[in-house]
C-alpha positions in Angstrom: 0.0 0.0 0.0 1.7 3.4 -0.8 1.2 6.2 1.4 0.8 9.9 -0.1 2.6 12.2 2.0 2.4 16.1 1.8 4.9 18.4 1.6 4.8 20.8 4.4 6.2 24.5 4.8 6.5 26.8 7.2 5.1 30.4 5.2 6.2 33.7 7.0 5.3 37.0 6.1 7.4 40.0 6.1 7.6 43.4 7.0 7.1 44.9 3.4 4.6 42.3 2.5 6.8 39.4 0.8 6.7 35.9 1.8 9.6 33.7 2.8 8.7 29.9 2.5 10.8 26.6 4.3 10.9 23.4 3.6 9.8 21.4 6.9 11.7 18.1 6.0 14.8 19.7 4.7 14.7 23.3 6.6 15.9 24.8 3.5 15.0 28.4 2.9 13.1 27.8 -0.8 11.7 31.0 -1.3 12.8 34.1 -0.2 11.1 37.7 -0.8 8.5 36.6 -2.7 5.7 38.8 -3.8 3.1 36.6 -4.2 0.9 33.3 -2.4 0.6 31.9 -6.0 4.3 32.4 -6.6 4.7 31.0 -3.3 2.5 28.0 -4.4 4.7 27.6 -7.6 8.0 27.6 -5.8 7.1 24.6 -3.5 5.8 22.4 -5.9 9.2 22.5 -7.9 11.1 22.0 -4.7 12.8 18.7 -4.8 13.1 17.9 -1.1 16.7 15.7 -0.7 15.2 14.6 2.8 12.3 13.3 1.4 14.2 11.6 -1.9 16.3 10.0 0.7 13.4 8.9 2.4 11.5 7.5 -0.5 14.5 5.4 -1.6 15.1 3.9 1.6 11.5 3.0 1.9 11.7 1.1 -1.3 14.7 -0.6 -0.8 13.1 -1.7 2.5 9.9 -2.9 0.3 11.8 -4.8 -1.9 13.7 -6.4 0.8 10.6 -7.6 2.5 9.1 -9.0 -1.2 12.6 -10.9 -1.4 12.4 -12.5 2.2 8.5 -13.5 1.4 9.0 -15.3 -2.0 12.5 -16.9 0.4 15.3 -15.6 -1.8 
């Protein structure tokens, strides 16, 4: 069964009115100054996450690993 996970960010707003936007898994700063909430929206969909790639492969290998031990190779 695969499990959807969300991304999740941390928005802050700033003292002229731009956002700044962070990456939760990662803590990477991904947007900074940014005008708009749509921009904002934009910028964290293209954000590849290395935590979460990480994550993701790991979990698979672990998958496969458990397939291999249940058909006893």
């Amino acid at each position: 069964m695969q499990v959807l996970r969300t991304a999740m960010y941390s928005r802050t707003q700033n003292e002229n009115g731009s956002f700044n936007t962070r990456c939760l898994d990662c803590f990477m700063t991904i947007g900074f100054a940014v005008e708009s909430e749509l921009e904002l929206d934009e910028i964290e969909v293209r954000h590849l996450c290395p935590e979460r790639v990480l994550s993701e492969l790991f979990r698979r290998a672990a998958e496969q690993e458990t397939l291999k031990r249940a058909a006893g190779f």
